[in-house]
C-alpha positions as CSV (number, residue, x, y, z in Angstrom):
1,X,13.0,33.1,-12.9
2,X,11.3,29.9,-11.6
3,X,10.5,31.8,-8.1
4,X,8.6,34.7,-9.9
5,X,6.2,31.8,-11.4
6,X,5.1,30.6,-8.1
7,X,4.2,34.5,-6.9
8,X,0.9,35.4,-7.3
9,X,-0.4,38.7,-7.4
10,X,-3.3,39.5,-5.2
11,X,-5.4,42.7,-5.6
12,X,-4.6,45.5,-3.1
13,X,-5.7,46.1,0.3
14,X,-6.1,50.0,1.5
15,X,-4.2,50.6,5.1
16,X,-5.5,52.2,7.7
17,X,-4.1,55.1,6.3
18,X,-5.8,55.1,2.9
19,X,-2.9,54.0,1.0
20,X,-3.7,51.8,-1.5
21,X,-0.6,48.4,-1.3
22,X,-0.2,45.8,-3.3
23,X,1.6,42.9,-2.0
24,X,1.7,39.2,-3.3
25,X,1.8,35.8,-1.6
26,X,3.5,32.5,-2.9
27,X,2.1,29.8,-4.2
28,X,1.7,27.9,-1.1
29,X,0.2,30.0,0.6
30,X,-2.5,30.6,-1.9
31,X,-3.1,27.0,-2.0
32,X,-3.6,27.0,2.0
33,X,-1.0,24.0,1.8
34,X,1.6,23.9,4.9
35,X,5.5,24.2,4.3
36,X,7.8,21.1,3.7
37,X,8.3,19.7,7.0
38,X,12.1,20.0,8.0
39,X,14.4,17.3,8.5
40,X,14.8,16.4,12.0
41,X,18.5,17.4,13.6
42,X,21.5,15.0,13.0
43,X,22.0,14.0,16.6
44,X,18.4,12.0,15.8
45,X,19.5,10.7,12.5
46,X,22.1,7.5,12.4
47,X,23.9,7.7,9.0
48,X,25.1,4.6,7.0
49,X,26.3,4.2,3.2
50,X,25.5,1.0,1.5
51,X,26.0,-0.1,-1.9
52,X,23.6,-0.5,-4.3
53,X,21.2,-2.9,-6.3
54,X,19.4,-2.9,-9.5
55,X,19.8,-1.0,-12.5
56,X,22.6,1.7,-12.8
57,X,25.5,-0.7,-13.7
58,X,29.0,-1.4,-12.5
59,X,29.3,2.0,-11.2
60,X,25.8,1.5,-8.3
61,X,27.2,-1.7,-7.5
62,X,30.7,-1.0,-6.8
63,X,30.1,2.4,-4.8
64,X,28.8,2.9,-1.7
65,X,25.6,5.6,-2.9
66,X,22.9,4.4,-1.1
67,X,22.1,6.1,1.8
68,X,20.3,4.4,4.7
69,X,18.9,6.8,7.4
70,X,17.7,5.6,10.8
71,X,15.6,8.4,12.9
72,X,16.6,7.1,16.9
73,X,13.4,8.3,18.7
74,X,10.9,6.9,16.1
75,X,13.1,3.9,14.8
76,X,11.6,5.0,11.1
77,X,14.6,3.8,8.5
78,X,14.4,5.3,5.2
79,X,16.9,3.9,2.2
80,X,17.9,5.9,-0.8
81,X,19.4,4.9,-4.0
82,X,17.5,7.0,-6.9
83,X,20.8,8.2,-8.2
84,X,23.9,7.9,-8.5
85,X,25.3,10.5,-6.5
86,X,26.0,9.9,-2.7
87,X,25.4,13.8,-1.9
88,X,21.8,14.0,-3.8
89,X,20.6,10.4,-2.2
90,X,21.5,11.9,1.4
91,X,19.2,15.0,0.1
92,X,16.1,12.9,-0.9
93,X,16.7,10.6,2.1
94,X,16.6,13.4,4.4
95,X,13.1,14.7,2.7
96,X,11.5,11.2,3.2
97,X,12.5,11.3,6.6
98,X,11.3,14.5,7.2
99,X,7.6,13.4,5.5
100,X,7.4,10.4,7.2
101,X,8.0,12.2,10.4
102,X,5.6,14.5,10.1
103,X,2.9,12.0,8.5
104,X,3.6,10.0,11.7
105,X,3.2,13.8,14.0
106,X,0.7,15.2,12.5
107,X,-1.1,12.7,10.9
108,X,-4.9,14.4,9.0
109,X,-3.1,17.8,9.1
110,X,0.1,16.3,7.2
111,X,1.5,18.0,4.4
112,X,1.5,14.8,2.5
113,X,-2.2,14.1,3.5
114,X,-3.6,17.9,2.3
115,X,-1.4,17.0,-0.8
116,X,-3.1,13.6,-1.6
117,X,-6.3,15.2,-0.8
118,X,-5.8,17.9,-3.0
119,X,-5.0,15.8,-5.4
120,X,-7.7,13.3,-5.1
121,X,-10.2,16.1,-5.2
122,X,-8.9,17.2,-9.0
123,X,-9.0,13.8,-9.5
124,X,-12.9,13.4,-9.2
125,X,-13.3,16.9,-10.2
126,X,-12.1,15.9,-13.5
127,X,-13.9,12.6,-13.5
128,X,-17.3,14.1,-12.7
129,X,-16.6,16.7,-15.3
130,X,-15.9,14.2,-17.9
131,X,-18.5,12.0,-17.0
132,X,-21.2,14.9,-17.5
133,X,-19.8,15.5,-20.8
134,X,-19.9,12.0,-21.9
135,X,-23.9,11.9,-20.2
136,X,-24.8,15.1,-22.4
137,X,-22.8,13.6,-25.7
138,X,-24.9,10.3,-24.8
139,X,-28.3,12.0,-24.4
140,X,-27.7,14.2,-27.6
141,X,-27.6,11.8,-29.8
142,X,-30.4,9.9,-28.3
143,X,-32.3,12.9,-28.7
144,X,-30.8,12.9,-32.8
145,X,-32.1,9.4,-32.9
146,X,-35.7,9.5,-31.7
147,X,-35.9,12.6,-33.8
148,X,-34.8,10.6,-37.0
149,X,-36.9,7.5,-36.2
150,X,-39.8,10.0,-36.0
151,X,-39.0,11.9,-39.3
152,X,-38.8,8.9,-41.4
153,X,-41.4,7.2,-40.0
154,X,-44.0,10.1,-40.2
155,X,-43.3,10.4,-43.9
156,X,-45.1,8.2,-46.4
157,X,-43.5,6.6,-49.3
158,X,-45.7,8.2,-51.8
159,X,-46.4,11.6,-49.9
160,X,-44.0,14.5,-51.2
161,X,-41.4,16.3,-48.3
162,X,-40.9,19.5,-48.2
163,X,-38.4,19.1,-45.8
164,X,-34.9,19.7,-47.7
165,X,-32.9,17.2,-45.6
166,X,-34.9,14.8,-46.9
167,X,-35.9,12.8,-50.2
168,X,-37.8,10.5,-51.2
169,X,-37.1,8.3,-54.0
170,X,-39.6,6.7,-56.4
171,X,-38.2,4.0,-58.8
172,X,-39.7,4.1,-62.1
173,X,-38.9,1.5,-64.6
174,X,-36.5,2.8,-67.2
175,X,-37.0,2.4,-70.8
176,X,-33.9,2.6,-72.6
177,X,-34.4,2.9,-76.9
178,X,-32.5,-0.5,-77.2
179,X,-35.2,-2.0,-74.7
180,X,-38.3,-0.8,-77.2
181,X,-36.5,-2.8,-80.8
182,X,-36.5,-6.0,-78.7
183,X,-40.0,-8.0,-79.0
184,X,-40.3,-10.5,-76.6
């Protein structure tokens, strides 16, 4: 189920012989991204379990999980303890090594560095986007304001609006019947 997510449908292409065929591509490939680089072969990689530090208790500390990876032609070491199993930390170390390895190959045409420039892209993409937002929220109610100051300050106290948003109020002095039996 999770592969048919990552197929995307483009729309059909007519052959040379006029038939009309569908055919789809994955996701990286409509992203233009490379594949995952491979790991290199295990006659490069030197293997050793360690035991581990930090948080996962007794059982990280008393087993030997970690998995330290030492590539022979580069030198690159890569350590791995973000679980607890040995077979998954072998897995992840592997993948390191096999992005480090290619950062260090291929360097501008990495997978990692299309992938943080991808990313980095969105990143002011969204920025810009919300910063235009904010800029046209911002000039709005500028635009609210001026108009306000200029409605209430072209109106005179005594002159009557017609405007219905807006009322003027004239303060008479009430007379209440109590007020008229009192004599001063």
């Amino acid at each position: 189920m999770n592969m048919l997510r990552r197929i995307h449908r483009i729309p059909s292409i007519t052959s040379p012989a006029g038939l009309s065929r569908p055919f789809t591509c994955t996701a990286l490939q409509a992203k233009n991204l490379p594949p995952r680089p491979k790991p290199p072969p295990d006659s490069e990689i030197e293997e050793s379990f360690l035991k581990g530090s930090g948080p996962g208790g007794q059982k990280i500390n008393k087993t030997n999980s970690a998995v330290q990876l030492k590539h022979v032609p580069t030198g690159i070491v890569i350590k791995s303890q973000a679980t607890r199993s040995r077979s998954q930390n072998r897995k992840l170390a592997r993948e390191l090594l096999a992005q480090k390895l290619d950062d260090l190959l291929h360097g501008e045409q990495s997978r990692s560095t299309i992938v943080g420039e991808v990313k980095r892209k969105k990143a002011a993409s969204a920025a810009k986007k919300s910063r235009r937002k904010y800029r046209k929220l911002e000039e709005d109610r500028a635009a609210d304001q001026t108009q306000n100051e200029d409605s209430t300050t072209s109106h005179e106290p005594s002159a009557i609006s017609n405007d219905p948003w807006t009322t003027d109020v004239h303060i008479q002095e009430s007379r209440h019947p109590q007020d008229e039996n009192k004599k001063p």
